[in-house]
GUDRENRO-584963 format. One record per residue: residue number from 1; residue in one letter; x, y, z of N, C-alpha, C, O in turn. Coordinates in pm, 1 decimal, decimal comma, padded with zeros to 6 digits. Layout:
N
  num  residuo      n.px      n.py      n.pz     ca.px     ca.py     ca.pz      c.px      c.py      c.pz      o.px      o.py      o.pz
  NUM        A         X         Y         Z         X         Y         Z         X         Y         Z         X         Y         Z
...
This chain:
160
  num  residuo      n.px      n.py      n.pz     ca.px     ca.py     ca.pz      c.px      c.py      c.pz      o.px      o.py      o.pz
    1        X  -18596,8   15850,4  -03958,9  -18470,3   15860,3  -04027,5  -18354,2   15835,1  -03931,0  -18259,1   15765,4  -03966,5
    2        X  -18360,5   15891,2  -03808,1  -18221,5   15878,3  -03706,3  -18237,2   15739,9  -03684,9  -18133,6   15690,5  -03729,4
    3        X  -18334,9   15617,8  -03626,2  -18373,4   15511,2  -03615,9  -18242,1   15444,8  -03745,7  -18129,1   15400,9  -03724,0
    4        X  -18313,2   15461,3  -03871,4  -18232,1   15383,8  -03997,1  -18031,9   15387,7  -03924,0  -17950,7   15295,9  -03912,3
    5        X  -18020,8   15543,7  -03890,0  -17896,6   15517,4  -03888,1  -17843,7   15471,6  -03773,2  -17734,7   15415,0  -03780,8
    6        X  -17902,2   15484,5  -03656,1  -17895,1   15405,5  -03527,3  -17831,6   15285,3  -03561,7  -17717,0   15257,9  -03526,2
    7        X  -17935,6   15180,1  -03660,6  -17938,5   15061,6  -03656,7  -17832,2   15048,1  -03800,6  -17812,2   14932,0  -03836,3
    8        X  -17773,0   15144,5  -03873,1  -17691,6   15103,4  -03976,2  -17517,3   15119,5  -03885,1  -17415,1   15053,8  -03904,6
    9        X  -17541,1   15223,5  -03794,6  -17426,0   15229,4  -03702,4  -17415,3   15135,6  -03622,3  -17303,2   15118,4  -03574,3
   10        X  -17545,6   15027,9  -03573,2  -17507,6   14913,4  -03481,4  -17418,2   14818,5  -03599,2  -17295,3   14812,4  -03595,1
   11        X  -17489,9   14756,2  -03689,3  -17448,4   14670,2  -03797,7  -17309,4   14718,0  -03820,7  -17231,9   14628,5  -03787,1
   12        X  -17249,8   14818,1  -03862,4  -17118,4   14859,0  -03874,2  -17069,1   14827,8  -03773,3  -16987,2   14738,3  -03794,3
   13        X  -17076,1   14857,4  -03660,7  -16992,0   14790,5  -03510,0  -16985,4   14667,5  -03522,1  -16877,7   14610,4  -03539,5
   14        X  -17075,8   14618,3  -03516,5  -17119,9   14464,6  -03547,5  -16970,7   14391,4  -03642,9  -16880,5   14325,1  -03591,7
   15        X  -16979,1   14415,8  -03738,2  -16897,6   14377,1  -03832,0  -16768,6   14431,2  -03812,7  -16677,4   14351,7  -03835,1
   16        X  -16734,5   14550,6  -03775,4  -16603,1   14589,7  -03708,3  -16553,2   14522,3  -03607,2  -16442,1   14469,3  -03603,8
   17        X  -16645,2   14523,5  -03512,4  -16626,2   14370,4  -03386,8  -16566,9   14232,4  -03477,5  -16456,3   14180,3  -03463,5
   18        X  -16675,6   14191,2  -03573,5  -16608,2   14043,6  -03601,3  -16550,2   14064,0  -03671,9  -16576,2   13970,7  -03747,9
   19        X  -16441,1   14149,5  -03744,0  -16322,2   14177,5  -03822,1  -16237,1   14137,7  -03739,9  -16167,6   14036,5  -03748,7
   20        X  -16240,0   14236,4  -03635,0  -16117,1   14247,6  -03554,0  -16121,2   14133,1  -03487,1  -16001,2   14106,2  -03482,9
   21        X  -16188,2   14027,7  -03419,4  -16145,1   13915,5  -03353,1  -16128,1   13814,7  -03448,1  -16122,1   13701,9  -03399,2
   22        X  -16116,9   13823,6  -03591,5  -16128,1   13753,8  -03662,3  -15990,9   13753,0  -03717,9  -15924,6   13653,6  -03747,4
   23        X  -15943,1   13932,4  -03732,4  -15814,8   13931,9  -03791,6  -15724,3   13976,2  -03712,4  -15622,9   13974,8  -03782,1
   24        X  -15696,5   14014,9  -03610,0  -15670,2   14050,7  -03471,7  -15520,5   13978,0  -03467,7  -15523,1   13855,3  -03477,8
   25        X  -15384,1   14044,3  -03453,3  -15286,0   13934,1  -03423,8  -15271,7   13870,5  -03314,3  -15307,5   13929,5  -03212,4
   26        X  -15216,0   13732,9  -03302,1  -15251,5   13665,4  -03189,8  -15030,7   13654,4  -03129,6  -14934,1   13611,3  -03192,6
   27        X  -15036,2   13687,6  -03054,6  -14853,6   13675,6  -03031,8  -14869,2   13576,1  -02955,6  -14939,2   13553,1  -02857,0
   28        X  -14762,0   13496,2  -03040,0  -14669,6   13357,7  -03002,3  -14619,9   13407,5  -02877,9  -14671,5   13340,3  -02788,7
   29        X  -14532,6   13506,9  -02824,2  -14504,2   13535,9  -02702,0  -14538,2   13520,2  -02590,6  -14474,4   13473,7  -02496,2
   30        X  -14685,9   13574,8  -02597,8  -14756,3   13568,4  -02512,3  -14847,8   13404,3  -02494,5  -14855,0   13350,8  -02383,9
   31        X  -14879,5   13372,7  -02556,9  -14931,4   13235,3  -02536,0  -14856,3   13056,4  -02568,3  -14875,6   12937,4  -02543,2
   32        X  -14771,8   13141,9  -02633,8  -14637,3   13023,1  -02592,8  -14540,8   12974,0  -02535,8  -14425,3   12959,8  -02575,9
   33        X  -14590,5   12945,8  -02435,3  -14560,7   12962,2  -02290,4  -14515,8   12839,0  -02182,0  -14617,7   12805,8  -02121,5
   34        X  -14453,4   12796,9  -02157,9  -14443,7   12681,9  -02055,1  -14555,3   12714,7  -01962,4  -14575,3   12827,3  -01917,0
   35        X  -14643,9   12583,9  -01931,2  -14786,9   12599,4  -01905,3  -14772,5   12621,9  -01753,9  -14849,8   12697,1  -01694,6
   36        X  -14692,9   12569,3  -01704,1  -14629,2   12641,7  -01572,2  -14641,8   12757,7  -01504,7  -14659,7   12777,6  -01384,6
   37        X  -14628,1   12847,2  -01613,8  -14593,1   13042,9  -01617,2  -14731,4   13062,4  -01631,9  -14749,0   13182,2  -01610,0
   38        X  -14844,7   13006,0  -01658,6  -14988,2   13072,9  -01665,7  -15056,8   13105,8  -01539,7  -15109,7   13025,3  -01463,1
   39        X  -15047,2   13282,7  -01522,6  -15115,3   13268,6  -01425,4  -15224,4   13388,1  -01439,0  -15233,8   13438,2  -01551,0
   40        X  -15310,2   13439,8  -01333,0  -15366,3   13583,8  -01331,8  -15451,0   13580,9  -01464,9  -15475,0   13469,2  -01510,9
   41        X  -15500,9   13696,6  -01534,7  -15600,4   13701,8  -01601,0  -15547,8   13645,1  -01773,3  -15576,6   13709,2  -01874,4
   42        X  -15469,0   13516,5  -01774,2  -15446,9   13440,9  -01854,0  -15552,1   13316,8  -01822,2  -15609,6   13264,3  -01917,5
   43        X  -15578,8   13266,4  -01674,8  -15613,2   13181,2  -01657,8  -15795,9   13182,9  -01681,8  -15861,4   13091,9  -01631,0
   44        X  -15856,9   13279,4  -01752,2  -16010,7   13308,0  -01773,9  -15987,9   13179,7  -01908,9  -15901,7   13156,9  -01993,8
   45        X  -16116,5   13120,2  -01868,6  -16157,2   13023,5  -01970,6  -16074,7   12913,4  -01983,2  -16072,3   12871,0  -02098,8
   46        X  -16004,0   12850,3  -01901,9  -15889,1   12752,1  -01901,1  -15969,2   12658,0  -01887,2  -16088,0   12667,3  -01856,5
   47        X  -15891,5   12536,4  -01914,9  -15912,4   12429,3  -01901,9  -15800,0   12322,5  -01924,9  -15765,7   12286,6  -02037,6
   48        X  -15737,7   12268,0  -01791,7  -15555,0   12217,6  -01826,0  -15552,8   12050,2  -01769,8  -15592,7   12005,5  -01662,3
   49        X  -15495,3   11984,8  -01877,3  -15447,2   11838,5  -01853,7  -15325,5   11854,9  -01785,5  -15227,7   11892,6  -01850,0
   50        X  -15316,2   11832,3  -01664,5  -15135,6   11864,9  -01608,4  -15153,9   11849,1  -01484,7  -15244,7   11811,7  -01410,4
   51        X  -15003,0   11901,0  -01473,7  -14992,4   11919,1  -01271,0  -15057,2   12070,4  -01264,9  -15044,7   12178,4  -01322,6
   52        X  -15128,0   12015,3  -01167,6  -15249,4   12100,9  -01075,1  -15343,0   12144,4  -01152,7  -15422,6   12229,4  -01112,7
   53        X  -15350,3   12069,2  -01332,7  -15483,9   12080,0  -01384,7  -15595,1   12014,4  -01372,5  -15579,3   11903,5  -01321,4
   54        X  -15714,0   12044,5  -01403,5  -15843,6   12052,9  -01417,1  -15848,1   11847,7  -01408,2  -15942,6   11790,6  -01353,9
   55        X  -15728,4   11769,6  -01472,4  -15730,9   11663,4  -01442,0  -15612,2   11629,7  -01490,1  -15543,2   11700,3  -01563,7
   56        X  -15588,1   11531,5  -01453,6  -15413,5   11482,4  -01439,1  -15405,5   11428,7  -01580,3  -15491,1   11372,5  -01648,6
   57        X  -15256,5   11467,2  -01610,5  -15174,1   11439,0  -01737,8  -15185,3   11309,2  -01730,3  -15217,6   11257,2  -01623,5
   58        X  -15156,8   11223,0  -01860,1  -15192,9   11090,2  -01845,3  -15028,1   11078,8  -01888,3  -14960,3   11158,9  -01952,6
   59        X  -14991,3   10951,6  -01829,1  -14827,7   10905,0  -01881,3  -14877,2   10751,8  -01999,8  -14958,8   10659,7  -01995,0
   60        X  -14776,9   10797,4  -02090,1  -14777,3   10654,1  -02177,5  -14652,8   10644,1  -02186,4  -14565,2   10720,9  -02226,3
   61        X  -14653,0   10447,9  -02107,5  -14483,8   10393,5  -02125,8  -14449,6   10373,7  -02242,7  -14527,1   10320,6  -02322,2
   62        X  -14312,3   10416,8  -02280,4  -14261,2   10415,4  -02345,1  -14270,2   10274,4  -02424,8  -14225,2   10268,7  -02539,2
   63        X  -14327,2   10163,5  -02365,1  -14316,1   10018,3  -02481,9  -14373,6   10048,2  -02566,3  -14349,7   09997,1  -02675,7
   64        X  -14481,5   10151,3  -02550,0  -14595,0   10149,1  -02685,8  -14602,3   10231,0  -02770,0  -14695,7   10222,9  -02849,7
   65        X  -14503,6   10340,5  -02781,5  -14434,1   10419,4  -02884,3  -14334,3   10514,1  -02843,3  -14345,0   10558,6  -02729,0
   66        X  -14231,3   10556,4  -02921,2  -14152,5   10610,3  -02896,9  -14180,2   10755,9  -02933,5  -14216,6   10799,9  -03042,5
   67        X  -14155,2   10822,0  -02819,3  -14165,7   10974,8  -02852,8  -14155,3   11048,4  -02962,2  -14167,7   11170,6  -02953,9
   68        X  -14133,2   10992,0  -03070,8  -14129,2   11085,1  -03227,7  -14230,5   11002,1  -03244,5  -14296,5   11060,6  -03330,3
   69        X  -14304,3   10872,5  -03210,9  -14457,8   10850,8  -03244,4  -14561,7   10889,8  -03188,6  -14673,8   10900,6  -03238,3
   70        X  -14523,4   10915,2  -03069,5  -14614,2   10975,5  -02971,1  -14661,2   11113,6  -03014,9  -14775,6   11130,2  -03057,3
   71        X  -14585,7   11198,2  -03006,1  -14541,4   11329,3  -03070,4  -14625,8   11371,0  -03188,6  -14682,2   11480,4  -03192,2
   72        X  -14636,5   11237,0  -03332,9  -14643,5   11258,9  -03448,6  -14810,1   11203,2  -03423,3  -14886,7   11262,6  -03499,1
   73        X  -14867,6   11119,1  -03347,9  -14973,9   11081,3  -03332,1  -15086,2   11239,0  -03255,0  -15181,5   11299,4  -03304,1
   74        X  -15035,8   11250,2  -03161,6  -15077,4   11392,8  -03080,4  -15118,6   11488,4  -03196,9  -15231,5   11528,8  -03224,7
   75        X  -14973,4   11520,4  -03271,7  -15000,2   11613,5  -03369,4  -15110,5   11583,5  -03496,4  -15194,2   11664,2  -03536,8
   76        X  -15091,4   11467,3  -03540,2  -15258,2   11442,8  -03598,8  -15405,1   11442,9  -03596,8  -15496,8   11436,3  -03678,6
   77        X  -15386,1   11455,6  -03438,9  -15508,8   11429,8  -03335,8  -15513,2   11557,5  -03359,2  -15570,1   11569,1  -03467,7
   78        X  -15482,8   11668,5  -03315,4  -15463,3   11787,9  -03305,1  -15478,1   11889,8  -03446,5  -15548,0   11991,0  -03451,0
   79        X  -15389,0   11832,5  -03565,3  -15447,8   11870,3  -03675,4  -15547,4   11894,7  -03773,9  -15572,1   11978,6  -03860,5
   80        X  -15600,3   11778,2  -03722,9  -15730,7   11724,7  -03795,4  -15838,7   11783,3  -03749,0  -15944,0   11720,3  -03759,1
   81        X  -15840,6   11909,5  -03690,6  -15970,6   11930,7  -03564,5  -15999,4   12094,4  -03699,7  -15934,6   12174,4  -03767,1
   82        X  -16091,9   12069,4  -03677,3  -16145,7   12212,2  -03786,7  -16087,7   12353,1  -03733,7  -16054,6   12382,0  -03618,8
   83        X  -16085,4   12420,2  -03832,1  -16049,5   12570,1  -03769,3  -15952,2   12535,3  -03670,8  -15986,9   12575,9  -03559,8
   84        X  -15819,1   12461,8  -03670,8  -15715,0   12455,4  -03563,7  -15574,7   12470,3  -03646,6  -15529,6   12373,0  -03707,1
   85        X  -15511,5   12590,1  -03646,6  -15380,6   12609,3  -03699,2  -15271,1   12624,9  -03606,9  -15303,0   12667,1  -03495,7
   86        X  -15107,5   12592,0  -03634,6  -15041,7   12650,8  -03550,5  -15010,0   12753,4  -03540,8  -15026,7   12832,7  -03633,3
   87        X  -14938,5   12797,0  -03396,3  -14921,3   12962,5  -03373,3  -14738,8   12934,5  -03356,2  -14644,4   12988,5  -03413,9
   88        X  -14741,9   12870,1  -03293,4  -14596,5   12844,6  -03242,5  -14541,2   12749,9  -03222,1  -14626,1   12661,8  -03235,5
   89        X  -14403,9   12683,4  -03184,2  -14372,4   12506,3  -03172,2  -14381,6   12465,8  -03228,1  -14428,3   12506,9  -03334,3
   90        X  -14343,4   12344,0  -03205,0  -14324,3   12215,8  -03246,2  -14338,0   12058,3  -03190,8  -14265,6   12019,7  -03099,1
   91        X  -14414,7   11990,3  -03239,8  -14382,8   11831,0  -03169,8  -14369,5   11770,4  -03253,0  -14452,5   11693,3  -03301,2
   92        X  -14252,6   11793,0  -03292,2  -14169,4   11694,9  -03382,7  -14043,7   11667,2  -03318,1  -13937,5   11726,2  -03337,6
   93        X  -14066,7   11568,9  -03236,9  -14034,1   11499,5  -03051,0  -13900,1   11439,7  -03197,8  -13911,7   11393,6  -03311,3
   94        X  -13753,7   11486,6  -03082,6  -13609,7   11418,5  -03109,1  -13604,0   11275,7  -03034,7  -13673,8   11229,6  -02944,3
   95        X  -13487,8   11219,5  -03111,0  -13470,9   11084,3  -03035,8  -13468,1   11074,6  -02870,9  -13508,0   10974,1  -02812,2
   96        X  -13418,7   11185,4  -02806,8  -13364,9   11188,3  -02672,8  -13480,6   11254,0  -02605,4  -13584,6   11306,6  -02645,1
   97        X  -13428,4   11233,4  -02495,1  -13497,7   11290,0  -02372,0  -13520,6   11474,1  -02407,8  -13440,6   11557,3  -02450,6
   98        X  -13634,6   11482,8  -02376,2  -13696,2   11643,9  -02358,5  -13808,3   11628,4  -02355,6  -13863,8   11520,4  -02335,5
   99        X  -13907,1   11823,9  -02392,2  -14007,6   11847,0  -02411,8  -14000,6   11942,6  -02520,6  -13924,4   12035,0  -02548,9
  100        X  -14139,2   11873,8  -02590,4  -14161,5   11950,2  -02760,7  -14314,6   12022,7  -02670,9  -14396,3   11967,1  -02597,5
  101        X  -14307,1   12122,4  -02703,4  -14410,9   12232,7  -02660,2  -14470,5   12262,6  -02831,2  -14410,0   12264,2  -02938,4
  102        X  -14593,1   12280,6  -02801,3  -14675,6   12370,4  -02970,7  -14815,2   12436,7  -02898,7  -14894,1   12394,3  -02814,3
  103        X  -14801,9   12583,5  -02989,0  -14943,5   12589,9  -02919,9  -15051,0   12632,9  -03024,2  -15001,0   12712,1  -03104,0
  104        X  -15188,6   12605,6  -03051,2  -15233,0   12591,7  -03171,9  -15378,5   12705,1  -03152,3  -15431,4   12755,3  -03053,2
  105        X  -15396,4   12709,5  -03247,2  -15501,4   12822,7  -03204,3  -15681,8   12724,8  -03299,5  -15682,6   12658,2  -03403,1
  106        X  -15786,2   12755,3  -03218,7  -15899,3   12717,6  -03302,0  -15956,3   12805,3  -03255,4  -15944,6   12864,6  -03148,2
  107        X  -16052,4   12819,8  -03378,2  -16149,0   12940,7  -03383,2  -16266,7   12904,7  -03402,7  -16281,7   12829,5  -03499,0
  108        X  -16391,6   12942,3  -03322,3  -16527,4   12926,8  -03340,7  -16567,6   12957,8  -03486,7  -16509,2   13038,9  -03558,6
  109        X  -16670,0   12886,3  -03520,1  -16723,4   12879,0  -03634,1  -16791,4   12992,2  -03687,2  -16756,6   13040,5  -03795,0
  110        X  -16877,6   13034,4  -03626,0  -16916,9   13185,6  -03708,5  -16869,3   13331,8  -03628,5  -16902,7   13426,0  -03700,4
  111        X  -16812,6   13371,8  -03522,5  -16756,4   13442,7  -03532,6  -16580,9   13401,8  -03535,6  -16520,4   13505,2  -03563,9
  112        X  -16528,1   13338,0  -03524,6  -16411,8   13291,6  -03535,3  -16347,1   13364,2  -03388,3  -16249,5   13439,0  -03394,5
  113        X  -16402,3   13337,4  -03283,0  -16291,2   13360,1  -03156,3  -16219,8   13286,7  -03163,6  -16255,4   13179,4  -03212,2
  114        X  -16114,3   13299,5  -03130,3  -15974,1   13266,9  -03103,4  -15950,3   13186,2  -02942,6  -15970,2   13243,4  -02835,5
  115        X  -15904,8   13045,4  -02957,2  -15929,2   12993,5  -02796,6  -15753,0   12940,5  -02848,1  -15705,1   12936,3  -02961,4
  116        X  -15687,4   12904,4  -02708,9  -15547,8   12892,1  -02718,4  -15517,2   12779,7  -02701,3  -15581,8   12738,8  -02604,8
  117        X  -15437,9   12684,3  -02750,4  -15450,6   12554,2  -02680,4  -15244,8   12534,6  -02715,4  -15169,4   12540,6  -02812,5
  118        X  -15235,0   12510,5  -02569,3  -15071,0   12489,2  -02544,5  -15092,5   12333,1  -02542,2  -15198,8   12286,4  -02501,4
  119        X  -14950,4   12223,4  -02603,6  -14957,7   12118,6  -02597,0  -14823,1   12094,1  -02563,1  -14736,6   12147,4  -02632,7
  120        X  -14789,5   12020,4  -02465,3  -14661,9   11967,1  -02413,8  -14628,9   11817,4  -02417,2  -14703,8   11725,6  -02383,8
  121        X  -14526,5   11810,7  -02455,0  -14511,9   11626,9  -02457,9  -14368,9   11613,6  -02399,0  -14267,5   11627,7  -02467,3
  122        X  -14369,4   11589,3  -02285,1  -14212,0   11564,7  -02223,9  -14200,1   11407,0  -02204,6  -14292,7   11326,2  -02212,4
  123        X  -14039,8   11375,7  -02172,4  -14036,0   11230,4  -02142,6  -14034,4   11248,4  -02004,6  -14037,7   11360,9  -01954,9
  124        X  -14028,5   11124,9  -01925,1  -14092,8   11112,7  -01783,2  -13990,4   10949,3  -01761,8  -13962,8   10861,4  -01843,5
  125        X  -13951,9   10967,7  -01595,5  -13884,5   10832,8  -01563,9  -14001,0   10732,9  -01601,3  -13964,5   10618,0  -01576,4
  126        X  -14133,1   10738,3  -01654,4  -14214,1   10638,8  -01660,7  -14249,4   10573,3  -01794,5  -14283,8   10458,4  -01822,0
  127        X  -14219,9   10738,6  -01907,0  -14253,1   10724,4  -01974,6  -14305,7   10850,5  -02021,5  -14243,2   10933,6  -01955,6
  128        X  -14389,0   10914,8  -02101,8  -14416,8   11041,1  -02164,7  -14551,7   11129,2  -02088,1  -14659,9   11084,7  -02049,9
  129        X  -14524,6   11199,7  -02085,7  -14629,6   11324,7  -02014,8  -14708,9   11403,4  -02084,2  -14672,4   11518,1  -02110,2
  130        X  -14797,5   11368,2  -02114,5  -14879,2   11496,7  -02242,0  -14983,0   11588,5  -02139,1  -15078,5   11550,9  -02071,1
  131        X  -14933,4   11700,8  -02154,2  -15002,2   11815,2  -02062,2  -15046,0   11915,7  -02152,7  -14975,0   11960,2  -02242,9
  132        X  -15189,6   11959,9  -02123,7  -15267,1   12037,0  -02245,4  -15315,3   12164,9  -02163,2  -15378,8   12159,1  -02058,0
  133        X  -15275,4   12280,1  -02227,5  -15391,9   12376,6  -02108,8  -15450,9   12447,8  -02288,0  -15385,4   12467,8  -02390,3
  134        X  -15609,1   12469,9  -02254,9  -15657,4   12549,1  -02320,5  -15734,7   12639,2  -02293,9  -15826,1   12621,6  -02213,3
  135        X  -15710,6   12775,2  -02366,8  -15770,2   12913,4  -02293,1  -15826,9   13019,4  -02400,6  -15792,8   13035,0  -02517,9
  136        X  -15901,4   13071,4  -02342,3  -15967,2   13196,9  -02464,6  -15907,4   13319,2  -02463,2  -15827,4   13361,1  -02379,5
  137        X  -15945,0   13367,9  -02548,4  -15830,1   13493,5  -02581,3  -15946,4   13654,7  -02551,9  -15916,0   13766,5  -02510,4
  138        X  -16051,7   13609,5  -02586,4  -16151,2   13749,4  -02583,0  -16241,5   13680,6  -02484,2  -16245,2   13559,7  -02506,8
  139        X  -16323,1   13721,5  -02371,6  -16425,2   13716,0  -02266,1  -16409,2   13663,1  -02177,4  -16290,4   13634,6  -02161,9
  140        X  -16470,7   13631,7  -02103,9  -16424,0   13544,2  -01957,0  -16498,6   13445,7  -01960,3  -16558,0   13456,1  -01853,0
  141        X  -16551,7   13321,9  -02029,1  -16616,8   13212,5  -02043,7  -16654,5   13199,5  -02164,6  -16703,5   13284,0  -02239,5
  142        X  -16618,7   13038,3  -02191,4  -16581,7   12986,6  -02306,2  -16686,9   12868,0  -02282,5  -16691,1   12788,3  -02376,3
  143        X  -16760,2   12845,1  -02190,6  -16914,8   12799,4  -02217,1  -16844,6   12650,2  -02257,1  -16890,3   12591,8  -02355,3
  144        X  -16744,3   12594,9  -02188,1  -16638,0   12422,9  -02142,8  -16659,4   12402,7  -02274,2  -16743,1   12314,1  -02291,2
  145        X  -16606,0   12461,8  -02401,5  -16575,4   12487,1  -02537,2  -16407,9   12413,5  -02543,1  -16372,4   12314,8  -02607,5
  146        X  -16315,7   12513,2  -02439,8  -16195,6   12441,4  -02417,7  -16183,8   12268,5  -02371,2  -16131,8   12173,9  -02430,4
  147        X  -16243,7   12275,1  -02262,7  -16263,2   12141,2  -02209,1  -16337,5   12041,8  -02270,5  -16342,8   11931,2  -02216,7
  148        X  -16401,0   12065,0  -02384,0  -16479,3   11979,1  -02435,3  -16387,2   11922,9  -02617,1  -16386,2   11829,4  -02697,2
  149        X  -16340,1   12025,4  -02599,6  -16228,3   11990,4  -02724,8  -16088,6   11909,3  -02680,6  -16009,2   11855,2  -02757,6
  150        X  -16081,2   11916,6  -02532,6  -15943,6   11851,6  -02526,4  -15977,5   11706,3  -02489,2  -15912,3   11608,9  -02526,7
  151        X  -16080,4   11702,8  -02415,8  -16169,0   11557,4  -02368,0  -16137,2   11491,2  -02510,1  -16073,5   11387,0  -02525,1
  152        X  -16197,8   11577,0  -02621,1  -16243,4   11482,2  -02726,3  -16096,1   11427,8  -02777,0  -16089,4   11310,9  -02815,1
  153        X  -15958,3   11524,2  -02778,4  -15839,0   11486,3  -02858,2  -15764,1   11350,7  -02740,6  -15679,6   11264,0  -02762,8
  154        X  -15850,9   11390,1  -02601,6  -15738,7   11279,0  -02533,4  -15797,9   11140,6  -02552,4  -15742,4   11034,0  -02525,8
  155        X  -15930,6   11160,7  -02607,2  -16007,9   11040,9  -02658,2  -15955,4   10953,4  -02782,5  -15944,0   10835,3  -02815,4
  156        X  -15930,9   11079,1  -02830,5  -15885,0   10996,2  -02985,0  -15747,2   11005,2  -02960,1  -15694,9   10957,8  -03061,0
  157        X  -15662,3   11038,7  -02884,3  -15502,4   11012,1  -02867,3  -15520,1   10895,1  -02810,3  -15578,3   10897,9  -02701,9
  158        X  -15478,8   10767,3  -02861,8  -15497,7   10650,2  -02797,5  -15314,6   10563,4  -02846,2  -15283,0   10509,1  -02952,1
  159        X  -15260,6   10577,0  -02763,4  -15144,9   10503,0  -02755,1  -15109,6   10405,0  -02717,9  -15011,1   10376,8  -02649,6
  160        X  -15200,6   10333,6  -02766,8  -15196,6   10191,9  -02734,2  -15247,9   10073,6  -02866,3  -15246,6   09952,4  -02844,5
């Protein structure tokens, strides 16, 4: 009889666990962030397109779209990815010179963890800068889950 409830008290944890990372609030504050400012036990499970990331930001000159296409292309790439909503931002890139920051959240498929993905699109004397860092929100390894999702969006971001 204690056995039955042992194992009816694991199952209840069980499911209390994937509630809460499931419904858990996630603050824009904290993970919307100029990718710059990431440091210390933010940086578990990263994986960053940028300066001094994991591999260098790629620049696209400006002949081959203009930053509200660039911007609007990224964001499709980015939309279209299952279980990926926004948390914060925007890249809905203005005529002029700046950076449109967004940071989007996707969630694993059957328990729905929560991984962070910041997206930056600045203009550049060359031309445009797209810098990506993505990070997990619960454990310390994300098993290149991050890195394997951004590989795939810089694949299909093709500006050319």
């Amino acid at each position: 009889m204690t056995l039955k409830y042992v194992a009816l008290a694991l199952v209840l944890l069980a499911v209390a666990a994937a509630l809460y990372v499931r419904f858990a609030p996630l603050s824009a504050e904290k993970y919307h962030v100029d990718l710059r400012s990431i440091e210390g036990e933010e940086l578990r499970g990263q994986f960053s397109v940028g300066r001094n990331g994991d591999i260098a930001s790629p620049y696209f000159e400006p002949v081959n779209l203009s930053a509200p296409e660039a911007a609007k292309r990224v964001r499709e790439v980015i939309e279209a990815t299952p279980r990926t909503t926004m948390l914060a931002g925007s890249l809905d890139a203005g005529d002029g010179p700046g950076t449109w920051r967004a940071t989007y959240v996707t969630r694993s498929a059957l328990w729905g963890f929560p991984d962070m993905t910041t997206v930056e699109l600045e203009t550049a004397n060359i031309g445009l800068l797209l810098s990506i860092t993505g990070r997990l929100v619960y454990g310390v390894d994300d098993l290149g889950v991050n890195e394997a999702r951004i590989r795939r969006w810089l694949d299909e971001i093709k500006f050319d």
